[in-house]
C-alpha positions as CSV (number, residue, x, y, z in Angstrom):
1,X,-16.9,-9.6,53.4
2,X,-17.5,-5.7,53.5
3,X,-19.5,-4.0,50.6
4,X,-16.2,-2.8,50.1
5,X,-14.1,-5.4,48.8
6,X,-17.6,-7.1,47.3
7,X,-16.8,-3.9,45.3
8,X,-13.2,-4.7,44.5
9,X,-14.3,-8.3,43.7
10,X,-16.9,-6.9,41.3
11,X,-15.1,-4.3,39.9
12,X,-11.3,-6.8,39.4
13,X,-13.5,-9.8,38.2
14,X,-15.6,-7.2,35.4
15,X,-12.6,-5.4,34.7
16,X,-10.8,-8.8,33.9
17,X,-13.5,-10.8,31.8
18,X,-13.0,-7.7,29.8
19,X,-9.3,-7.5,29.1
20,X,-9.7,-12.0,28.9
21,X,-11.9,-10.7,25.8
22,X,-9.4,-8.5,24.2
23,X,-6.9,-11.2,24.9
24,X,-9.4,-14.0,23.6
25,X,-9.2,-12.1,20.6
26,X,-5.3,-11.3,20.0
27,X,-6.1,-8.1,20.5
28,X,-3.4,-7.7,23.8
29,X,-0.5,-10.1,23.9
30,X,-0.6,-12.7,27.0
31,X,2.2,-10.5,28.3
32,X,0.2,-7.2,28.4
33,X,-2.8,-9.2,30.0
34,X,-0.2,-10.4,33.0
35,X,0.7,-7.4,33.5
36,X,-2.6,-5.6,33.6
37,X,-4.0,-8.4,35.5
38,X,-0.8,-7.6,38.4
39,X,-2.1,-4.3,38.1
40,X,-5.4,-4.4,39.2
41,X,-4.8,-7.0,41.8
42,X,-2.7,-4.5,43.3
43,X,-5.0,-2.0,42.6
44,X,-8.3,-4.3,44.1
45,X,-6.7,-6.6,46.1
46,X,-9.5,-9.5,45.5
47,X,-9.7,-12.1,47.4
48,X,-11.8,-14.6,45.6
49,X,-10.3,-13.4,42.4
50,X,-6.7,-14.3,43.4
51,X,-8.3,-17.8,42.9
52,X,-9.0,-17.0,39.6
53,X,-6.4,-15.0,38.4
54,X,-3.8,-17.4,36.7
55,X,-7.1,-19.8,35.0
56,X,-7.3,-17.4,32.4
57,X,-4.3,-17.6,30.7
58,X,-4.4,-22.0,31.5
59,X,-7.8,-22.4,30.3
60,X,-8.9,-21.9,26.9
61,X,-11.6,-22.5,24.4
62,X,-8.8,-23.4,21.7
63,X,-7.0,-25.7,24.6
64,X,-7.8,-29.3,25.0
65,X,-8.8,-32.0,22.9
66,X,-12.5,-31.0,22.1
């Protein structure tokens, strides 16, 4: 991996932990966090974080039986 797209990883996985907060907290729809997250994996193209990218809106804290 080139510093370069460490960068993109870095800078797609920061940039979506923050809008997972804002969604976390009903402040964007799950809509508006699809399409941000399409928009920045255009924008990055990240490979480890197309891994990642569909978890967020499968996984969380209020899911599951805990």
């Amino acid at each position: 991996m080139t510093q370069k797209q460490f960068d993109c990883e870095l800078i797609y996985e920061i940039t979506m932990l923050l809008f997972g907060s804002l969604l976390d907290k009903n402040i964007i729809s799950d809509e508006e966090y699809g399409i941000i997250d399409t928009n920045m994996r255009e924008k990055y193209k990240p490979l480890l974080g197309m891994l990642y990218a569909q978890n967020h809106l499968i996984i969380k804290e209020s899911d599951g039986n805990m």
